[in-house]
N, C-alpha and C positions, 0 to 999 in steps of 0.2 A: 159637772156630770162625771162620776165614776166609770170608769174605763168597762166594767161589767156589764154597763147597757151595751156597749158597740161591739164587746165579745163574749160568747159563750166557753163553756169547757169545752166543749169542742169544738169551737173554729168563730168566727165569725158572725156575727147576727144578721141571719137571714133580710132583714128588712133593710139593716144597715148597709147592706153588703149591695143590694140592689137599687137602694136611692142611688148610694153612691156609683156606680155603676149606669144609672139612668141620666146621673149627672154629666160622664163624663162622657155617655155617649151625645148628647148635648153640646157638650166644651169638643168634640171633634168636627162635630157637621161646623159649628162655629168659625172654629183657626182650620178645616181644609177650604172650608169657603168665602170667609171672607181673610184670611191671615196670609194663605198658601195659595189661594185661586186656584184651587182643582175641586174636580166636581163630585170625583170619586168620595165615599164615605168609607168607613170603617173596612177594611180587607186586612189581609194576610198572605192571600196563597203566594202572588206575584215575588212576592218576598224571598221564598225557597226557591223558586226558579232562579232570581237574580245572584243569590248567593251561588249555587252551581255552577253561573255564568261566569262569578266573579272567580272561583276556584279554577273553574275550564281554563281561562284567561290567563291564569298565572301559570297554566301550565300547558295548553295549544293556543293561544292567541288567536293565531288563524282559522284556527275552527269555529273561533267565538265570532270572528270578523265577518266569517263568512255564511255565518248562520241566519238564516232569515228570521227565525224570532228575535233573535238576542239583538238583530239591527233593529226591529221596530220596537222590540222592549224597551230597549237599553240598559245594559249592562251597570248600575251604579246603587252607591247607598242611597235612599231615600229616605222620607218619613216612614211610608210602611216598615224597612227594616227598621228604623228605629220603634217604631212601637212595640214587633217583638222583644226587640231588646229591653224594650221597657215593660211589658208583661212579665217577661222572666224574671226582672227585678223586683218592680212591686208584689209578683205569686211570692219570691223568695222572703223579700220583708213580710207581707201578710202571714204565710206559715213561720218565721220565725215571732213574731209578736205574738199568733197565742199557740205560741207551744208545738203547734201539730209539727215543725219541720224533722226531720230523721232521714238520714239514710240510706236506706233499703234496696239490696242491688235485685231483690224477687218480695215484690208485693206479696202482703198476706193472701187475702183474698186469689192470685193466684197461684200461688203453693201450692194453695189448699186444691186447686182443681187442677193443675198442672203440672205440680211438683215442683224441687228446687232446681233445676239445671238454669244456671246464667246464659248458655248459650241458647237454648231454646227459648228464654224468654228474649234474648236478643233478636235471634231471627223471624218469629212470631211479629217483635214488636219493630224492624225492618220492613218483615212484608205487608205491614198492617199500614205503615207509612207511604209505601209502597202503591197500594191499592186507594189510599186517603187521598194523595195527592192527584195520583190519576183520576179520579173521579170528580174532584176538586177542578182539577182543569177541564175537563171534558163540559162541566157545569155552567163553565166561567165564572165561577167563585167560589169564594170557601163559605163554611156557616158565619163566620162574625161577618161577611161582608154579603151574603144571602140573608142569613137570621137576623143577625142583630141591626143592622141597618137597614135593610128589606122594613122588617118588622116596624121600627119606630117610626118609620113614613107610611106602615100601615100599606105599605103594596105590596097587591095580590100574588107575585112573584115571589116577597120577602116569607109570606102566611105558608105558601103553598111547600114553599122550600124546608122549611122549618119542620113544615108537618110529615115532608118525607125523609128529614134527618132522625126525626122521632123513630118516626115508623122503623127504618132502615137498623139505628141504633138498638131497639126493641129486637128485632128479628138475630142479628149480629151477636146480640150480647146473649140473646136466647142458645143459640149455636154455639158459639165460643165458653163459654159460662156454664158448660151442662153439666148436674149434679154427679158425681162418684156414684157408683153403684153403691148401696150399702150404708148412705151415708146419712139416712133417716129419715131424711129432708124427701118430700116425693114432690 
């Protein structure tokens, strides 16, 4: 089979992209449940807390020790962080294999409505992070461990989550994303 079914000129073939993806959400409920004996599926947020913990630690110990989260979290590498780590790699292999990988310290798309300053795309995309996570915790969870796992057990939690990421991302991106005056597009 020619490599041209699994990728388009632009990226990835949609359907391939989502077996594969369906598969491997599969292969996790699989090895956290029977390989790892944890009950938890698919997540991430816990993950960015931990790392903080883990930087906090190297530099007030005693404040990590004596935090009550980070007592019942616990402060360590897990498989969560490892999946990050391994999302980042396989996004980095997928964008190098067809082509799309580059660069870019200010996205086209935001140029175009926000102009070039690096710093303001930094701080935008700070508080943006900022605001993700807090809400993210507030939720008790993020969308791959709301949406994507919710979703494949088809619980009402998973549907309902999902439907207000849509929503929320619609409304956000509607605000964030508003046309130039002038710019043809109405």
């Amino acid at each position: 089979m020619e490599m041209g079914y699994f990728m388009k000129n632009d990226g990835w073939n949609p359907f391939v992209a989502g077996a594969l993806a369906g598969l491997l959400a599969i292969l996790s409920v699989y090895v956290t449940q029977k390989m790892i004996n944890k009950s938890e599926f698919l997540g991430t947020s816990t993950t960015f807390v931990r790392v903080t913990g883990l930087v906090e630690k190297a530099v007030v110990p005693e404040h990590v020790a004596s935090n009550d989260y980070f007592t019942s979290t616990k402060v360590k590498v897990d498989w969560q962080m490892l999946l990050v780590v391994g999302v980042f790699i396989g996004a980095l292999i997928s964008s190098v294999t067809d082509g799309s990988f580059k660069i870019e310290p200010i996205p086209p798309l935001w140029k175009q409505y926000h102009g070039g300053s690096i710093i303001n795309r930094a701080i935008w995309s700070i508080l943006g992070g900022i605001v993700a996570l807090f809400g993210v915790r507030m939720a008790g969870g993020c969308p791959s461990g709301h949406g994507l796992s919710g979703m494949m057990q088809l619980a009402t939690s998973g549907l309902v989550a999902m439907g207000g990421f849509m929503a929320g991302g619609f409304v956000v991106a509607r605000i964030v994303n508003f046309k130039k005056k002038g710019a043809g597009n109405d």
